[in-house]
MOPAC internal coordinates of N, CA, C and O (Angstrom, degrees):
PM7 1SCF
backbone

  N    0.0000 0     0.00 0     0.00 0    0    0    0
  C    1.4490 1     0.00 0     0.00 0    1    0    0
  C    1.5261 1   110.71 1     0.00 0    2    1    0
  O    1.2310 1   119.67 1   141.40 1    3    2    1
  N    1.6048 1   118.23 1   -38.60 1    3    2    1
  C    1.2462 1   126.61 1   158.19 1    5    3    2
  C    1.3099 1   111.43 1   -27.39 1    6    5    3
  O    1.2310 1   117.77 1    96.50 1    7    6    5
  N    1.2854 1   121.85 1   -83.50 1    7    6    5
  C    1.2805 1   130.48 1  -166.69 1    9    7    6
  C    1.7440 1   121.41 1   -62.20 1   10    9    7
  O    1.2310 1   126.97 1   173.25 1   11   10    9
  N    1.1016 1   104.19 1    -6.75 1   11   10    9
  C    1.6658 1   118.81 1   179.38 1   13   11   10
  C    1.7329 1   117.58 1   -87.84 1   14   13   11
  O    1.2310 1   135.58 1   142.97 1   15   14   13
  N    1.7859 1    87.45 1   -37.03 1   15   14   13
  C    1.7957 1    92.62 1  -179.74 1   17   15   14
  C    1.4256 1    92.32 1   -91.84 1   18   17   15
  O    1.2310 1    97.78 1   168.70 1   19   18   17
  N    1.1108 1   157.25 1   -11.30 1   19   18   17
  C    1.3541 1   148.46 1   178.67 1   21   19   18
  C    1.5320 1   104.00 1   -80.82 1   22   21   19
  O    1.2310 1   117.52 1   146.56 1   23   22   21
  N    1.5158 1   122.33 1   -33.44 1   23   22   21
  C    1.4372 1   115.79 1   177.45 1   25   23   22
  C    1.4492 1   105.31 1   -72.89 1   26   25   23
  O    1.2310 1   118.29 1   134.81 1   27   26   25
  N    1.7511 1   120.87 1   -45.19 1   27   26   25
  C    1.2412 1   110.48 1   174.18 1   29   27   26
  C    1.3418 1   129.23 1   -49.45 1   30   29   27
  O    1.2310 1   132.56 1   141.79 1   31   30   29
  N    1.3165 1    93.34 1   -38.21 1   31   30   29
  C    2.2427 1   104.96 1  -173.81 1   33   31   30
  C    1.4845 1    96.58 1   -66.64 1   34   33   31
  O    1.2310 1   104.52 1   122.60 1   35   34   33
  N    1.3981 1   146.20 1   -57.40 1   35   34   33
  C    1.2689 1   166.59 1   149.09 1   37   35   34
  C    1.4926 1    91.01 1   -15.09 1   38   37   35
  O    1.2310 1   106.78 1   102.45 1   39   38   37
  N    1.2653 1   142.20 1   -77.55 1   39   38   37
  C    1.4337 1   130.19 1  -156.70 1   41   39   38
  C    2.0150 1    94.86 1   -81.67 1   42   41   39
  O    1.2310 1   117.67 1   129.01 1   43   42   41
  N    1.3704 1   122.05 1   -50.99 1   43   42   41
  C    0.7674 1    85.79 1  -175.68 1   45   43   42
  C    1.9439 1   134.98 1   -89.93 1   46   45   43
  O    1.2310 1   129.75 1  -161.53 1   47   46   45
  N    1.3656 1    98.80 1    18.47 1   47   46   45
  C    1.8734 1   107.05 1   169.03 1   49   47   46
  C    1.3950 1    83.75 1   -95.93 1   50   49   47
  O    1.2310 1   101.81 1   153.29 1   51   50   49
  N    1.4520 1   150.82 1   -26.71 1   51   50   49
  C    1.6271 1   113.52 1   166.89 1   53   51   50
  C    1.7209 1   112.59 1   -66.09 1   54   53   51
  O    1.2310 1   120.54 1   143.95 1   55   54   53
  N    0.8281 1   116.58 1   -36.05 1   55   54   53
  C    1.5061 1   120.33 1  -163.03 1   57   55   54
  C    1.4587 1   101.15 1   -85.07 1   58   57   55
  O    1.2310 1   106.10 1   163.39 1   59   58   57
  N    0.8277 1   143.41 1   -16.61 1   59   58   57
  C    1.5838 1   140.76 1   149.67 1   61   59   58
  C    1.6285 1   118.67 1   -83.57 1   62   61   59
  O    1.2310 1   124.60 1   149.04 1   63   62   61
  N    1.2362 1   108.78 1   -30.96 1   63   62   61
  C    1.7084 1   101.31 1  -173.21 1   65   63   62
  C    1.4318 1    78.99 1   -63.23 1   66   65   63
  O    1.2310 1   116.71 1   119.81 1   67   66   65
  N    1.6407 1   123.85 1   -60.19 1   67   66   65
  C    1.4993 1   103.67 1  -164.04 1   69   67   66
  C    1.3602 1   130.17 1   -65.85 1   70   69   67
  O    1.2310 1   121.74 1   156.08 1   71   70   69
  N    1.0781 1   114.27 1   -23.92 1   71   70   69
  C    1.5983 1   116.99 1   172.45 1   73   71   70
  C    1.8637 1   104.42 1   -46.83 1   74   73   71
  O    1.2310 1   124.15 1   130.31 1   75   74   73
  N    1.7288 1   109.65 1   -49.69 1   75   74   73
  C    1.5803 1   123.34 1  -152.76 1   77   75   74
  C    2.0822 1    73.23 1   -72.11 1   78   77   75
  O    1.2310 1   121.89 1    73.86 1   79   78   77
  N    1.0586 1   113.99 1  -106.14 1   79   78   77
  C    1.4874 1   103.94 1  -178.89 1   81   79   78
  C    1.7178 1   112.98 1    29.53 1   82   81   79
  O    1.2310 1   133.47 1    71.50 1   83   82   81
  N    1.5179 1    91.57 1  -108.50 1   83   82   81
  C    1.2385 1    93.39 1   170.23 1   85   83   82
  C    1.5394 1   146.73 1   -12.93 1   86   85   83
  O    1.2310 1   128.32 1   111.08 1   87   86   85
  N    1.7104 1   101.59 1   -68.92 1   87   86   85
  C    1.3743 1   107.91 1   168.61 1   89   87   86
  C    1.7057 1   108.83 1   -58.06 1   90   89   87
  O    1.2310 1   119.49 1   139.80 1   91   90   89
  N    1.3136 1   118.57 1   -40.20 1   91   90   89
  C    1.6643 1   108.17 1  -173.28 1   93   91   90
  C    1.9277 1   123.34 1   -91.48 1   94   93   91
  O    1.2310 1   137.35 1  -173.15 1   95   94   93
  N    1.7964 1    83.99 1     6.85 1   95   94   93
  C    1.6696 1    82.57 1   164.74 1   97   95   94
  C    1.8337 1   121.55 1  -131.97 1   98   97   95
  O    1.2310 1   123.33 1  -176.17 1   99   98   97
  N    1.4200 1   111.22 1     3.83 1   99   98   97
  C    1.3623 1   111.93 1  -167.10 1  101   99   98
  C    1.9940 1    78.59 1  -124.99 1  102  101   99
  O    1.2310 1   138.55 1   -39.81 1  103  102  101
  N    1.4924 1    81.65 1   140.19 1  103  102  101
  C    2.0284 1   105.16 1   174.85 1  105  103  102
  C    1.4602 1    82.45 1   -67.30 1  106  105  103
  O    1.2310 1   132.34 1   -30.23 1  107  106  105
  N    1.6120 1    93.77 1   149.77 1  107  106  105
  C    1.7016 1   120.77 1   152.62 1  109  107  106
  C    0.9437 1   120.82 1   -30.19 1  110  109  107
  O    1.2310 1   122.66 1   113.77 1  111  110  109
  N    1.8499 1   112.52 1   -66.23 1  111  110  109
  C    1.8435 1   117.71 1   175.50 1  113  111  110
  C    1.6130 1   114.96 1   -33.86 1  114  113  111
  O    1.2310 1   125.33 1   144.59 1  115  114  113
  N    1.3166 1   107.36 1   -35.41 1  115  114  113
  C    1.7047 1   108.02 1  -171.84 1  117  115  114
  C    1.5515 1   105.02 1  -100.09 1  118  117  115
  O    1.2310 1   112.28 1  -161.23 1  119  118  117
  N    0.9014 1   132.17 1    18.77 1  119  118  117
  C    1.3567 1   137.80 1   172.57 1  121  119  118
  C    1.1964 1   107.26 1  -103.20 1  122  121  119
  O    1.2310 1   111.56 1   143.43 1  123  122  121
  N    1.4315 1   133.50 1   -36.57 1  123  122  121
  C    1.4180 1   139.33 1   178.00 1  125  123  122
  C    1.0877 1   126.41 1   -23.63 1  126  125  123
  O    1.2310 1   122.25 1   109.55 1  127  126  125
  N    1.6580 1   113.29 1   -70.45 1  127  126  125
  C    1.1113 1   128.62 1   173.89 1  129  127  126
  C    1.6502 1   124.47 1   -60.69 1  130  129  127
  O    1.2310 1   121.84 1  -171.93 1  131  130  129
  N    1.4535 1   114.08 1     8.07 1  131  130  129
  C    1.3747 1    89.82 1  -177.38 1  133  131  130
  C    1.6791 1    85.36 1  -143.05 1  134  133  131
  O    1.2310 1   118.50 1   167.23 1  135  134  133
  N    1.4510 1   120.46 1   -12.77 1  135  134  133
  C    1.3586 1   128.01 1  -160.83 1  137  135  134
  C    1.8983 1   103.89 1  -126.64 1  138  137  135
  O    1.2310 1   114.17 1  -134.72 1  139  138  137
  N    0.8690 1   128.65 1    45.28 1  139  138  137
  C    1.2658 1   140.34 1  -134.01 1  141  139  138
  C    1.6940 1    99.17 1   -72.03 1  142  141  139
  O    1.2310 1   116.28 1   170.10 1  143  142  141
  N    1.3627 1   124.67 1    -9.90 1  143  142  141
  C    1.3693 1   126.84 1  -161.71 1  145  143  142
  C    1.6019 1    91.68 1   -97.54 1  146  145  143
  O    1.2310 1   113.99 1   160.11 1  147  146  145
  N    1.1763 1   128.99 1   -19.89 1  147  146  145
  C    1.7152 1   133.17 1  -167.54 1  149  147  146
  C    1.6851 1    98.67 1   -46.88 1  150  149  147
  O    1.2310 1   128.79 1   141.66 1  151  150  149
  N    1.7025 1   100.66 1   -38.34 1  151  150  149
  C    1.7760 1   105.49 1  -176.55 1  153  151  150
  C    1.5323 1   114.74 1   -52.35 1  154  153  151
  O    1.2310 1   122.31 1   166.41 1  155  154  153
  N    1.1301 1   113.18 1   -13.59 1  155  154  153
  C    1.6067 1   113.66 1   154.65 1  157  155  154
  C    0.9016 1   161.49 1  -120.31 1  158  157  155
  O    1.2310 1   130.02 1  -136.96 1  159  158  157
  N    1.7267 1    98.28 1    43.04 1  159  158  157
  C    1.3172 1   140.21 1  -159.72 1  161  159  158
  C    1.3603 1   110.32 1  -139.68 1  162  161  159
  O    1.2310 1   116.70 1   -41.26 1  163  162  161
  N    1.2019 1   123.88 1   138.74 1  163  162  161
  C    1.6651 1   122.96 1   160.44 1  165  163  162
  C    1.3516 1   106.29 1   -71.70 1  166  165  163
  O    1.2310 1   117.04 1   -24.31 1  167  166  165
  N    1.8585 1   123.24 1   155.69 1  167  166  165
  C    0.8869 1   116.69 1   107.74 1  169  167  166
  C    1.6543 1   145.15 1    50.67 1  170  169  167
  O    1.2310 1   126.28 1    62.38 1  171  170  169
  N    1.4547 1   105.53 1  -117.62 1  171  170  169
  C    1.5854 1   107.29 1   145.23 1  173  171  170
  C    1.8769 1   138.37 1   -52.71 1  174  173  171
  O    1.2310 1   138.45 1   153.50 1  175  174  173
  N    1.4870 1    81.85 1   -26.50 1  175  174  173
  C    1.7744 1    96.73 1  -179.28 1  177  175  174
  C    1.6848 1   101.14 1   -53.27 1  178  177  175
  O    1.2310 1   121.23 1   128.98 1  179  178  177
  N    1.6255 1   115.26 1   -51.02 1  179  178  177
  C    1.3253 1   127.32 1  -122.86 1  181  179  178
  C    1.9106 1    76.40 1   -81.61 1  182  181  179
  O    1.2310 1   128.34 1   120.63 1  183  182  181
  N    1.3616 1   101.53 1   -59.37 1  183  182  181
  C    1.8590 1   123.38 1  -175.37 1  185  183  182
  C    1.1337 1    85.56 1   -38.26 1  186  185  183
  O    1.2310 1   118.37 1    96.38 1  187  186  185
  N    1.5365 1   120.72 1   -83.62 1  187  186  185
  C    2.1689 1   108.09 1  -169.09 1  189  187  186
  C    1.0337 1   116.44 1   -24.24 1  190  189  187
  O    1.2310 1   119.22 1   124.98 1  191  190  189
  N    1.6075 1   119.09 1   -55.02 1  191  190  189
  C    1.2951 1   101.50 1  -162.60 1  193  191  190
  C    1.8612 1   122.86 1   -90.58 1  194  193  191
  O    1.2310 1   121.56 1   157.14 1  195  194  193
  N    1.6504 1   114.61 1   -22.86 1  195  194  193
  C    1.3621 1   103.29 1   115.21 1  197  195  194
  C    1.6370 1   150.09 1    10.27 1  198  197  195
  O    1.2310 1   130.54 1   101.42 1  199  198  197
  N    1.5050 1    97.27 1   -78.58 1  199  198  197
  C    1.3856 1    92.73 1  -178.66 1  201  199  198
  C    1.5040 1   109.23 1   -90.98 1  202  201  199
  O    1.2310 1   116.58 1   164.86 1  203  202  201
  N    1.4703 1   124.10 1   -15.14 1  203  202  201
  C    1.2489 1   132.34 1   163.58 1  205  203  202
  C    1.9415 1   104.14 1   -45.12 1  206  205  203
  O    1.2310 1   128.50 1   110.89 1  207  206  205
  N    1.3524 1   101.24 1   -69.11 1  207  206  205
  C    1.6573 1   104.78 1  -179.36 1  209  207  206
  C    1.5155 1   110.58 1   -44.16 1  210  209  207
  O    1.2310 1   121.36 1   129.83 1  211  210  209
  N    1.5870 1   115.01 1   -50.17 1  211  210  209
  C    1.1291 1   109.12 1  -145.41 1  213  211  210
  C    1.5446 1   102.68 1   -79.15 1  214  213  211
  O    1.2310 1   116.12 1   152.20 1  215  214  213
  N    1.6727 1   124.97 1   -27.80 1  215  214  213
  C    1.6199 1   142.28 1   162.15 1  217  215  214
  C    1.7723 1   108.67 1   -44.40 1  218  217  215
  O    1.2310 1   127.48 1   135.22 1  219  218  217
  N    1.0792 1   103.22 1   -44.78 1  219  218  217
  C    1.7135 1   131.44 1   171.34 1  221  219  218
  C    1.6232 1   115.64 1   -34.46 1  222  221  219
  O    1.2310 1   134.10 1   110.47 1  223  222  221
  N    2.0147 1    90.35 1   -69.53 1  223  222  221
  C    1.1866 1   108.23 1  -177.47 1  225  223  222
  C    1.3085 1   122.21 1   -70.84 1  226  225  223
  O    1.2310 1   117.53 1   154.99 1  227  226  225
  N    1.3919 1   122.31 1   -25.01 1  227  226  225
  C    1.2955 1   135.91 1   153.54 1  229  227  226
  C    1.6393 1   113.10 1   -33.88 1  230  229  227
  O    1.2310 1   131.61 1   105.14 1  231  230  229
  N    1.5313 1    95.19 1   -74.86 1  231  230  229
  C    1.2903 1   126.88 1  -175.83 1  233  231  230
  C    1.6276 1   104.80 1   -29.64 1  234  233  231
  O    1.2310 1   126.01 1   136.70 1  235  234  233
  N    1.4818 1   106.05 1   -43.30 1  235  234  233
  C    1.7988 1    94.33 1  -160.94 1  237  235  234
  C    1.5714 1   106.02 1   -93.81 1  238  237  235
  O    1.2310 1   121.15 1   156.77 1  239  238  237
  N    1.1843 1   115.41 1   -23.23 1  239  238  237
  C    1.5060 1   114.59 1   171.22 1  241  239  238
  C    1.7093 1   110.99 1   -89.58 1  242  241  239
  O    1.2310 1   107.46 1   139.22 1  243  242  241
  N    1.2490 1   140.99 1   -40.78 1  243  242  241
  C    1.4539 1   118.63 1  -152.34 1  245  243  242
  C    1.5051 1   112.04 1   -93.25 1  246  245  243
  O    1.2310 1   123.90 1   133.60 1  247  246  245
  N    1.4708 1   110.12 1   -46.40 1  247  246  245
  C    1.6832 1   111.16 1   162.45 1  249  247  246
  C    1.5360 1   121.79 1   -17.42 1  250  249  247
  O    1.2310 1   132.03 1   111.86 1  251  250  249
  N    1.6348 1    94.37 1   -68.14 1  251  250  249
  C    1.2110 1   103.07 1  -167.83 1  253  251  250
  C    1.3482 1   129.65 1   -86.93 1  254  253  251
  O    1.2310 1   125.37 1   172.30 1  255  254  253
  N    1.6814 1   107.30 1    -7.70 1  255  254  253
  C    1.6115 1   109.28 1   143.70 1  257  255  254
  C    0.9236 1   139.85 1  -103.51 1  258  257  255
  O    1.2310 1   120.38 1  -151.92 1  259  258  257
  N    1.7965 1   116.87 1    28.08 1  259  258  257
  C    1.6639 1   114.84 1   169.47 1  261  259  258
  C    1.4288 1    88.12 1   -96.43 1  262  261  259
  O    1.2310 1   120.44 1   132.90 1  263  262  261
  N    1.6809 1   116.77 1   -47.10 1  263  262  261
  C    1.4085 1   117.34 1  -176.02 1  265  263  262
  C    1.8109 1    79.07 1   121.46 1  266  265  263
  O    1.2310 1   109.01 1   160.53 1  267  266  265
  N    1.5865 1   138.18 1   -19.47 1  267  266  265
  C    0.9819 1   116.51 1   172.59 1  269  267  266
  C    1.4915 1   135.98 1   -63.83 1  270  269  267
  O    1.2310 1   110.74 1   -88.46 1  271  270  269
  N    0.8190 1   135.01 1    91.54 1  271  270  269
  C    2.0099 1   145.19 1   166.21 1  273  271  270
  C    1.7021 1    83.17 1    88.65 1  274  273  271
  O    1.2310 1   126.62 1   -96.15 1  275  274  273
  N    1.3034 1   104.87 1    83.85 1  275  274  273
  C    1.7010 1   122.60 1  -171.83 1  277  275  274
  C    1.6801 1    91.31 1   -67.55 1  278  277  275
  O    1.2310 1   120.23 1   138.16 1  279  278  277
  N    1.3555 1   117.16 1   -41.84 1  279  278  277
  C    1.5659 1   129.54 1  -170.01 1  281  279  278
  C    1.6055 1   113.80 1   -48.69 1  282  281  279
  O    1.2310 1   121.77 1   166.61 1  283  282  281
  N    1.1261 1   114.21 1   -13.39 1  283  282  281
  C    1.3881 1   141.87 1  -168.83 1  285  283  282
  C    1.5905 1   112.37 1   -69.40 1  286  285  283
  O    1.2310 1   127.88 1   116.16 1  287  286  285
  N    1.4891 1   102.43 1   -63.84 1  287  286  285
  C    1.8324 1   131.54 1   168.56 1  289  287  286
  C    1.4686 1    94.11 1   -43.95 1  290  289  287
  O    1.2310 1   110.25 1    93.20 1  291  290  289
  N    1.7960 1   135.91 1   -86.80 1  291  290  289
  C    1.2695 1   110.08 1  -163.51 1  293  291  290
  C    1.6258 1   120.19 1   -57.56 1  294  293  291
  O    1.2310 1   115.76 1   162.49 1  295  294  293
  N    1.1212 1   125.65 1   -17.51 1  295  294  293
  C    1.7972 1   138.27 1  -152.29 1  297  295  294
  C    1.2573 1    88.31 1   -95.57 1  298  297  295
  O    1.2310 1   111.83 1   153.29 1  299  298  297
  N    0.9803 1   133.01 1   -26.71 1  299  298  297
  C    2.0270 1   126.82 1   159.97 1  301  299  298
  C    1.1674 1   115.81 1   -83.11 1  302  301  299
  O    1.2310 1   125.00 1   131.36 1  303  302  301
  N    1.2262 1   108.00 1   -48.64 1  303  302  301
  C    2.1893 1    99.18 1   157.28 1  305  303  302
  C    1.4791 1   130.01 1   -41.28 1  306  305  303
  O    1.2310 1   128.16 1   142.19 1  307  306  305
  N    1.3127 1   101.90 1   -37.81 1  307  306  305
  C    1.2789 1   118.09 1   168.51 1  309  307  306
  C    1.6521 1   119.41 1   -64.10 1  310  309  307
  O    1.2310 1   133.69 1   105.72 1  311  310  309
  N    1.3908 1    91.14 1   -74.28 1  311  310  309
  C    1.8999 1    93.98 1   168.28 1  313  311  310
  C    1.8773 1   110.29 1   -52.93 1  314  313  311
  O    1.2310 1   117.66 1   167.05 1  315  314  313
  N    0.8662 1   122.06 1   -12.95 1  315  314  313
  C    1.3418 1   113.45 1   152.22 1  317  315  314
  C    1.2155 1   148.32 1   -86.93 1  318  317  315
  O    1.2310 1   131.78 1   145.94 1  319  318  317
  N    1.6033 1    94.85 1   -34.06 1  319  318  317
  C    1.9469 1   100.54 1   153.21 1  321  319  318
  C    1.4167 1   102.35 1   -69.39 1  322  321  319
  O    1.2310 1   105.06 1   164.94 1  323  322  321
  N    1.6518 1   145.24 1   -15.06 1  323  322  321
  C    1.5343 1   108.68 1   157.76 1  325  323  322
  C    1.4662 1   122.27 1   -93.71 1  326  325  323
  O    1.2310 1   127.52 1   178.37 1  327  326  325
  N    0.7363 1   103.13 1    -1.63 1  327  326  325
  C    1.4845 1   112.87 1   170.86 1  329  327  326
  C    1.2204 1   117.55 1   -76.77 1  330  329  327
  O    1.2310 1   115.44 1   141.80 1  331  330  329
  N    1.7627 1   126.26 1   -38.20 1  331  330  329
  C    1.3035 1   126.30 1   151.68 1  333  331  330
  C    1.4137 1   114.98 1   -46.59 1  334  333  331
  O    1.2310 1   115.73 1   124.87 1  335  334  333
  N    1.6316 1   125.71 1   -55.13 1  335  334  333
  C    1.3753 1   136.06 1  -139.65 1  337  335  334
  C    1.7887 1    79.84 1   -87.92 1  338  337  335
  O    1.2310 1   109.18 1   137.57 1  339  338  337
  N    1.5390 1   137.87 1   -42.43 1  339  338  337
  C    1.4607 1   102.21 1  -173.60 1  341  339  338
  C    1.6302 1   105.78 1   -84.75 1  342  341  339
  O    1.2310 1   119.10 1   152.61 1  343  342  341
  N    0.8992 1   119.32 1   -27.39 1  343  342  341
  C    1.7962 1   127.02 1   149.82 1  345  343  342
  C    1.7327 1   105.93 1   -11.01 1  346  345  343
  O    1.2310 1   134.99 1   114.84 1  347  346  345
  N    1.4233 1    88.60 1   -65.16 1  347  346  345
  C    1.8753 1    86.04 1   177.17 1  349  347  346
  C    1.0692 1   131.87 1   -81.88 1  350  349  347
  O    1.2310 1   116.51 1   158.63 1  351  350  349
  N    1.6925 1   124.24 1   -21.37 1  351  350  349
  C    0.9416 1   104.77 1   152.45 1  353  351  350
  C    1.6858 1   141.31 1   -73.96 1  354  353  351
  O    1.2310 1   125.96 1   162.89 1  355  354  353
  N    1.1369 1   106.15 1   -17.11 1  355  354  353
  C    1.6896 1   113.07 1   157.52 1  357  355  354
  C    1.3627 1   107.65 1   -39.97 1  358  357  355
  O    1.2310 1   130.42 1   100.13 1  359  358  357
  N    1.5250 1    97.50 1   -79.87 1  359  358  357
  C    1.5175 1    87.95 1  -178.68 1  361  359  358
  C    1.3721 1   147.44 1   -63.17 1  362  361  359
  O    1.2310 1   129.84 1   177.20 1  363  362  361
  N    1.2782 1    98.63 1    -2.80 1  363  362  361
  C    1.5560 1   101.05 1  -173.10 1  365  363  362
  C    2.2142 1    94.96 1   -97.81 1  366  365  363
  O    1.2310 1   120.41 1   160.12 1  367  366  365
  N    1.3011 1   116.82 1   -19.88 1  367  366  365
  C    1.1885 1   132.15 1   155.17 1  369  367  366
  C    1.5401 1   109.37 1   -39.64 1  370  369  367
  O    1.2310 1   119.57 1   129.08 1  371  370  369
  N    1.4547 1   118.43 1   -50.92 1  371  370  369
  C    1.4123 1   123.48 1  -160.41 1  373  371  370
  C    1.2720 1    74.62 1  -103.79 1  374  373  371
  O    1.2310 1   101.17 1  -168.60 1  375  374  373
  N    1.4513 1   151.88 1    11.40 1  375  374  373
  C    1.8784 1   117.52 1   166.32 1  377  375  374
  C    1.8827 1   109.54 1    70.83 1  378  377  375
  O    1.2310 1   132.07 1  -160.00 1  379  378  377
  N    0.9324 1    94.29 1    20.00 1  379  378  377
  C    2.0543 1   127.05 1   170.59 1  381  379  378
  C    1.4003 1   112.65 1   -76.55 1  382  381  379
  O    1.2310 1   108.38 1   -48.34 1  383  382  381
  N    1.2538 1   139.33 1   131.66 1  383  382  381
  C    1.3790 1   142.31 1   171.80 1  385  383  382
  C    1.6171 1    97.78 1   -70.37 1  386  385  383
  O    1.2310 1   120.80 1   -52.09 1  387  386  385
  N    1.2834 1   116.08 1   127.91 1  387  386  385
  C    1.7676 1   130.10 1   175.37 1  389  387  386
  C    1.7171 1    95.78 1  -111.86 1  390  389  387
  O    1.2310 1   114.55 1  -120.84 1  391  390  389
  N    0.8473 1   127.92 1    59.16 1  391  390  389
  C    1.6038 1   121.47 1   178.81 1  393  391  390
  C    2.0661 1    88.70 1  -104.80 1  394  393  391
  O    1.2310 1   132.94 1   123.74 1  395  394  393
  N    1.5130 1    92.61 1   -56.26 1  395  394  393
  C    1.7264 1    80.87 1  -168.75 1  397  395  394
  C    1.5089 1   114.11 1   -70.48 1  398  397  395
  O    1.2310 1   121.85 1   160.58 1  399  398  397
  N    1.5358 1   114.06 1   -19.42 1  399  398  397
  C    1.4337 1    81.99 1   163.96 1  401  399  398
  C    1.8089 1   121.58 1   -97.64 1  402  401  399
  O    1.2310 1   126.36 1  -166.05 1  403  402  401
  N    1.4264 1   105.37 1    13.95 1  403  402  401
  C    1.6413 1    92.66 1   158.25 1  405  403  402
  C    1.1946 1   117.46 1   -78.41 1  406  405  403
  O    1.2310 1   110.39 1   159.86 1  407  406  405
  N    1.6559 1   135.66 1   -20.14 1  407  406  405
  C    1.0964 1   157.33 1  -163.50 1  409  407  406
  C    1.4370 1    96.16 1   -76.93 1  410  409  407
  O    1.2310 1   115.68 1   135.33 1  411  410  409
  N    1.3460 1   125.81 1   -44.67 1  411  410  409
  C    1.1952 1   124.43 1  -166.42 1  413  411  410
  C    1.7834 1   111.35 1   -95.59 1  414  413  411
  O    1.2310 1   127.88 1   137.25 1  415  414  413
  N    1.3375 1   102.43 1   -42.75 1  415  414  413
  C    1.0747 1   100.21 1   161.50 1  417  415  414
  C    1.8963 1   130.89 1   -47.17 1  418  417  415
  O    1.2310 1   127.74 1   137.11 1  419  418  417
  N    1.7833 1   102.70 1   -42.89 1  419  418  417
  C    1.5551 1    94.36 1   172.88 1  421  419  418
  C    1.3383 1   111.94 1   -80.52 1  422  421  419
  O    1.2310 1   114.53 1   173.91 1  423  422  421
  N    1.3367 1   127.96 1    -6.09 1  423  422  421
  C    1.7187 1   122.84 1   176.26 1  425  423  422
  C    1.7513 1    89.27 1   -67.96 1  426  425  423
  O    1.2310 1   121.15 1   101.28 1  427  426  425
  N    1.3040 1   115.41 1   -78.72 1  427  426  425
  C    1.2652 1   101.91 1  -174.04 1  429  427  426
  C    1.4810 1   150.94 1   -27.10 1  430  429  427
  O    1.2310 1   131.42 1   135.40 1  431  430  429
  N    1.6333 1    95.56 1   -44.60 1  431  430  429
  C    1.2051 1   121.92 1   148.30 1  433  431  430
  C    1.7064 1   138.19 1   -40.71 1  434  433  431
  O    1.2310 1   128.87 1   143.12 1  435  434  433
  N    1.4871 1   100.52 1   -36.88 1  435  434  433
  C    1.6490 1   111.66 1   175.19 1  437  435  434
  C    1.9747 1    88.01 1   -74.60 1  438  437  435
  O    1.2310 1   131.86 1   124.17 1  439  438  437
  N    1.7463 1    94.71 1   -55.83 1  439  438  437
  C    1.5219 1    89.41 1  -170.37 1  441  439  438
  C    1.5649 1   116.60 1   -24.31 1  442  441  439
  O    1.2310 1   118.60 1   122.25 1  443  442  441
  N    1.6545 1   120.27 1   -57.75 1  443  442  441
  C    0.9946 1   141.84 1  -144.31 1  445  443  442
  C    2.1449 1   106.52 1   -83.26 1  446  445  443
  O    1.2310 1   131.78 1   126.67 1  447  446  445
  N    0.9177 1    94.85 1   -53.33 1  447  446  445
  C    1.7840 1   103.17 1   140.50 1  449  447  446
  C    1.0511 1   131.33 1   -47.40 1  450  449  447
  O    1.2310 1   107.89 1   140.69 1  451  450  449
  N    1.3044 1   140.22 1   -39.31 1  451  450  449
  C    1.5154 1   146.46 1  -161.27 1  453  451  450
  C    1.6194 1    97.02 1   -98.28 1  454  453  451
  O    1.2310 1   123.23 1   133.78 1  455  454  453
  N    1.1050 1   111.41 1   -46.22 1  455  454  453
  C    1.6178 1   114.74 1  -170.95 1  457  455  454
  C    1.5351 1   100.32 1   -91.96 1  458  457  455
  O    1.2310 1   114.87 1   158.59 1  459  458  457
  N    1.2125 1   127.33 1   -21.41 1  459  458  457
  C    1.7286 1   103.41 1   175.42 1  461  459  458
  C    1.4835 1   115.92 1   -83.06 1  462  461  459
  O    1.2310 1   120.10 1   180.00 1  463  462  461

């Protein structure tokens, strides 16, 4: 089971560090086309939530492999299943498919189970 939540934490701190990236280095205008919900967001909005992911992605890998404040790893799983769940409602607001972020939200979720 070890080795199963470590592949999950592993795919999902890649898939958020890169999401946070993104949002905190490419302008809004260029996000459009591939991120289409940013249009209802500032700016600063887009970076918060960004640096929210990218604190996140931290969160699920380093805690829990120094062994420092291990409690850390599920409590970012967590802030990521809500971060998925208002994720969906945005999109389902804009008439947006929310499948990948329920998808991501229940990976996190096992995360967040497995490690507490």
């Amino acid at each position: 089971m070890d080795i199963f939540l470590w592949i999950l934490q592993i795919l999902l701190a890649a898939a958020f560090l890169g999401s946070a990236v993104v949002k905190n280095t490419v302008p809004k205008e260029n996000l459009k086309a591939r991120m289409p919900y940013v249009e209802d967001f500032s700016q600063g909005q887009i970076r918060a939530i960004g640096l929210i992911e990218g604190v996140a992605a931290i969160g699920l890998i380093l805690p829990w492999a120094t062994g420092i404040a291990p409690i850390l790893t599920p409590l970012a799983a967590v802030g990521l299943v809500i971060t998925m769940a208002v994720a969906a409602v945005v999109h389902r607001r804009r008439g947006e498919s929310i499948a990948f972020n329920l998808v991501l939200a229940a990976l996190a979720l096992i995360v967040a189970i497995g490690r507490f």
